[in-house]
N, C-alpha and C positions, 0 to 999 in steps of 0.2 A: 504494500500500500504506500503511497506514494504523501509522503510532508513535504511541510512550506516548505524548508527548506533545502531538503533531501533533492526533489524534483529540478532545482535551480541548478541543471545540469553548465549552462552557459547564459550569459546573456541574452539570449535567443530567443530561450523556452520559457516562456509563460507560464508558471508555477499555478496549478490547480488549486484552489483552494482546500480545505482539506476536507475527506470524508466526513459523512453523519455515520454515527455506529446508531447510538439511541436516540438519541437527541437532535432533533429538529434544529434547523436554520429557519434563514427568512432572504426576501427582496424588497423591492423598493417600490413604489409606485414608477412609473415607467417615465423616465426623463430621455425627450425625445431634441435632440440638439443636432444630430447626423442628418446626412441627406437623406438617409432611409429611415425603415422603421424601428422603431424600440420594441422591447421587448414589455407586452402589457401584461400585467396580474391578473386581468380577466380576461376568459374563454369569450372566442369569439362567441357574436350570437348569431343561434340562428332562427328560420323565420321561416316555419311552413306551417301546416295545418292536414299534414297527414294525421295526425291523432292528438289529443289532449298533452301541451305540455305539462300535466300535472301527473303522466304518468312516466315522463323520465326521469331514472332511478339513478343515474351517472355519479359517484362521488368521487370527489378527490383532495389531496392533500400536495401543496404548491408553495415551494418556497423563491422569493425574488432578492434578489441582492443586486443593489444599484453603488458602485464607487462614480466619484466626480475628480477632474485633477487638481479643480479648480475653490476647493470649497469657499463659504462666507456664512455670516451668520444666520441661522435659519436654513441652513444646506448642509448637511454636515459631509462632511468626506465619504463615509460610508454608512450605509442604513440598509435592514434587510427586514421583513417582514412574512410571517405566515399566514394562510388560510386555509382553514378547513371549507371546503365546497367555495364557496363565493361570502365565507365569513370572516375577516381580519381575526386573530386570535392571540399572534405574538408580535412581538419587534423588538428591533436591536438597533443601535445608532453609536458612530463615535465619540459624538456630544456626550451623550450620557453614560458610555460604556457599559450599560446595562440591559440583560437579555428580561424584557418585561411584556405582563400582557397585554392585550387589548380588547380579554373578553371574559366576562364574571366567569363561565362555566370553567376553564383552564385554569383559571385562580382558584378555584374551590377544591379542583380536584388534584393536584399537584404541589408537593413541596417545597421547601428551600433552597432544597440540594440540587431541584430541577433547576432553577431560576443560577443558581451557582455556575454548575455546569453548563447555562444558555451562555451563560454572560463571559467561562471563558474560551468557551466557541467564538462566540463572538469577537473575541481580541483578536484571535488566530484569525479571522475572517479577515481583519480590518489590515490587519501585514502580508496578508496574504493579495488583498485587490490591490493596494499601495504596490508592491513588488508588479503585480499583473500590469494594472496602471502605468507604471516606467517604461515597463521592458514593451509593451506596444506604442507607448511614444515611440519610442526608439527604432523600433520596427519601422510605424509609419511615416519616421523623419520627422516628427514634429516634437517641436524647442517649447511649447507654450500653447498656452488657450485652453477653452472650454474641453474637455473630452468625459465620455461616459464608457465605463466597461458595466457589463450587467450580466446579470446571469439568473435561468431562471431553472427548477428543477424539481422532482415531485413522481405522483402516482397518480391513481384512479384504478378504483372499480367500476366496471361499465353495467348497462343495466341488465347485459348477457349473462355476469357474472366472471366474463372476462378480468382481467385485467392488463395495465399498462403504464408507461414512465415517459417521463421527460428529462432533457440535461442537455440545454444549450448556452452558450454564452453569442452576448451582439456586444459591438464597437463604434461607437458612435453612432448608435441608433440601428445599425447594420449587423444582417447574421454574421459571425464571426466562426463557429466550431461547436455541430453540436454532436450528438452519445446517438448513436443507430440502435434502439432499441430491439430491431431484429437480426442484427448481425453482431451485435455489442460491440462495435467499435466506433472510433471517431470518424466524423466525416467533416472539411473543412469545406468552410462555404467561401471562402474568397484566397487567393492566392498565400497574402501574407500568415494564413494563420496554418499553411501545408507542412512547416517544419512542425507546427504543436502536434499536429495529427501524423505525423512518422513516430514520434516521442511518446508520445501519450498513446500511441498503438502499442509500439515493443515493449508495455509495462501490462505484462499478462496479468500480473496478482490482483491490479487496482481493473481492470478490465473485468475480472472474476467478481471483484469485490462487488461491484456495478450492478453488475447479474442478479446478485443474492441479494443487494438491499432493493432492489427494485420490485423484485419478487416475490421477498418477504419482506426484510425488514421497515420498508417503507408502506408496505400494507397493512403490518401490525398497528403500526401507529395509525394510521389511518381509521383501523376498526376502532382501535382504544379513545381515540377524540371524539369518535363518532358516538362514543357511550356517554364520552365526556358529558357532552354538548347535547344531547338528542334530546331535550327537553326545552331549550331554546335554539335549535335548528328547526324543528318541524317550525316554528312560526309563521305564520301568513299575514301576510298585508295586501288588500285588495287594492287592486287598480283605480284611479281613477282616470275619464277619458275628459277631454275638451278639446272639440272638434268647432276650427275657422276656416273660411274661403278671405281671400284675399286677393284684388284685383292684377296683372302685369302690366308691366307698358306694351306687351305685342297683344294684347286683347285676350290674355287667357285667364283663369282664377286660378288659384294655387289655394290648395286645399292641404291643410296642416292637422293630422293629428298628435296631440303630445299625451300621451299616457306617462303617467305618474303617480307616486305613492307606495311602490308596487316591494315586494319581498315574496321568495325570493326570484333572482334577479332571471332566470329564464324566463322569457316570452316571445309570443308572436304577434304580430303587429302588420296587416296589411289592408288597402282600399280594394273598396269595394263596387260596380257599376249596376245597379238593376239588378243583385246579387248573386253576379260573378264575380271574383278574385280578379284583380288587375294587378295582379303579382309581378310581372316585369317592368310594368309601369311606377310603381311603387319605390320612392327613394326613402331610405331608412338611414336614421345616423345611430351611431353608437350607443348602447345601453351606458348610462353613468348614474353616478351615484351621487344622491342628490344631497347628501352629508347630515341625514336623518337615521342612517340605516336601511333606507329605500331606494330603490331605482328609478329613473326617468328614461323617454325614449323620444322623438318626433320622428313622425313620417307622411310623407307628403306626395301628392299626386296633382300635376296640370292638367287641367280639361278645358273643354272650347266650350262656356257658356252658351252658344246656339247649339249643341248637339241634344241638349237637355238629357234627362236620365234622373234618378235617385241613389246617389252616390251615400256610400256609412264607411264607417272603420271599425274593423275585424277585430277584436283583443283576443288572445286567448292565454290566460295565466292559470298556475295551479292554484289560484284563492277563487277563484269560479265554479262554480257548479256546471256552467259550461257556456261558449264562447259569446264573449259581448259585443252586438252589432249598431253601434251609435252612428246614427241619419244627420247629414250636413243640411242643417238649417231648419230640423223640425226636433231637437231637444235644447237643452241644457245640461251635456252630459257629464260637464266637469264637476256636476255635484254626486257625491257617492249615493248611495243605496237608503242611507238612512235621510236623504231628502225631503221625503215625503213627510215623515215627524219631523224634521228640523220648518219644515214650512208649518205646520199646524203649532207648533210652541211661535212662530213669529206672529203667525194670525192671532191666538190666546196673547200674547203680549199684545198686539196692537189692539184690541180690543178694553182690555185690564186697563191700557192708557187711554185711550178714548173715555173712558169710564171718568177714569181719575182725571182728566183734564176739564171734561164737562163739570165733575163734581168741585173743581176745584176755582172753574169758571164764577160758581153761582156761592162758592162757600167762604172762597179767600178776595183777599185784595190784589192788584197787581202786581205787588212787588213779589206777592207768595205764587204766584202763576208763573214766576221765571226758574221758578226750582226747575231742571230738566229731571223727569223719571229714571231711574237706574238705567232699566233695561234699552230705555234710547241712546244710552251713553254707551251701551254694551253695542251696540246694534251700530251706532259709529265706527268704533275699533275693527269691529270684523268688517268692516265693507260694502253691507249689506244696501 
């Protein structure tokens, strides 16, 4: 098995960070500074409607580690982060040197000796991307500036019962060198990184090692958070939709849906015409996180107001009993479920106050008539 410093065969070779035996790392939220892309924490999404995404069963466990070359306050040099499924759960940073949670269930069920043991993983991590960090300036000839290495790496159980891993590292936003989970070796994605991948091939032990945590030992842990957590994992947050048109300057509407509110973060999301799927037509942007604990999405479709039609948007989440069809220009669908009582407590309130404004018309003086009632001062703040 291959150490920091062990692997620092030459200047050349870009030192692997060091294995997980038990103990979990982490990554970063994905800092995108390259001309290509970074490496994100979150599974892509995807967007059909062959069956209920409430019945995909897919877990997994996913660690991201982000170094910068260039830190500043509020950047730290190095930060890594875990998730169980699409849950934030651990993290680690150089700032703080500390391997800490970011989720009550893993605090409750875990020791000191874990948190010990995170935190001096986590040192060896922070010397280990510093060392990585040099030796690809150097590779890439560059004296100075912005640069990102990342790396991100993990498991899954799929809903077959299958399972499968991950272990790639990007550079500057770009794939750089990632783990062939069906060949178990490395494969190099860009020129410069073909000497790691000679080196990191002819090291059979740390290649075997690969094999066995991927198979097991990162599956163990996998199950074991999943016992952790399974009490605040199943959580549901339903959806909510709000669907606009909005006019172009070439004479078309652009019709936006944004569903929002939503846990957890799988969904489908597509428009709809006379109630067929315009699923090619259909531009989707990224599921994000709306820094509640919920997700957000917008999707958007252009149509030619003289073709007419009745156009809606499709939702379909695991908090649904089953999929939600909101009509462009015949709801108010950004109100949730419990709308219909929230409108009869506003009716019962404006009524209560009619009452009391009447009674207060015939009973007080003027200056007692500028009291405003509570609940109209309540009914300001919300928007209403």
């Amino acid at each position: 098995m291959n150490t920091i410093c062990g692997q620092c065969r030459d200047r050349n070779d870009y030192p692997a960070p060091p294995t997980v035996l038990a103990l979990p790392k982490s990554h970063v939220p994905s800092v995108q500074q390259g001309p290509g892309r970074a490496i994100s924490p979150a599974p892509a999404a995807t967007h059909h409607f062959g069956g209920p995404v409430a019945h995909v069963a897919t877990h997994s466990l996913r660690y991201f580690h982000t170094a910068v070359s260039d830190p500043e306050p509020g950047l730290p040099a190095y930060v890594s982060v875990g998730y169980l499924d699409d849950n934030l759960f651990v993290e680690c940073d150089s700032d703080s040197g500390r391997y800490k949670p970011r989720a009550q269930w893993i605090k409750d069920n875990v020791g000191a000796d874990y948190w010990e043991r995170g935190t001096k993983r986590g040192i060896a991590q922070v010397q280990a991307f510093g060392i990585g960090m040099r030796i690809l300036m150097e590779r890439y000839n560059q004296t100075g500036g912005f640069h990102t290495l990342q790396r991100r790496s993990g498991c899954e159980i799929r809903e077959d019962g299958s399972i499968g891993g991950s272990r790639q590292l990007a550079y500057d936003g770009d794939d750089f060198i990632s783990f062939d989970m069906n060949t178990y070796t490395w494969v190099a994605a860009v020129k410069e990184a073909e000497i790691t991948q000679r080196r990191w091939n002819e090291d059979t032990a740390d290649l075997q090692y690969r094999k066995q945590y991927t198979e097991k030992g990162c599956i163990e842990w996998l199950r074991k958070y999943q016992q952790y957590g399974k009490e605040a994992l199943q959580g549901r947050e339903p959806a909510a939709v709000e669907v606009l048109g909005k006019a172009t300057p070439d004479g078309l509407t652009r019709l936006s849906c944004r569903v929002y509110g939503f846990y957890p973060r799988d969904i489908a999301v597509t428009w709809m015409k006379n109630g067929e799927m315009r699923e090619q037509e259909t531009q989707r942007g990224d599921i994000l996180p709306s820094g509640d604990g919920t997700y957000q999405i917008q999707a958007t479709l252009e149509i030619d107001p003289k073709e007419g039609g009745r156009y809606s948007c499709l939702v379909d989440h695991n908090s649904l009993t089953k999929p939600l069809n909101v009509f462009w220009g015949e709801e108010r669908p950004h109100l949730r479920l419990g709308f219909g009582v929230f409108v009869c407590i506003i009716l019962l309130c404006g009524v209560l106050v009619t009452k009391w404004c009447l009674s207060s018309s015939l009973q007080h003086s003027p200056a007692q008539n500028a009291i405003v009632p509570s609940c109209l001062c309540s009914f300001g703040r919300l928007g209403v």
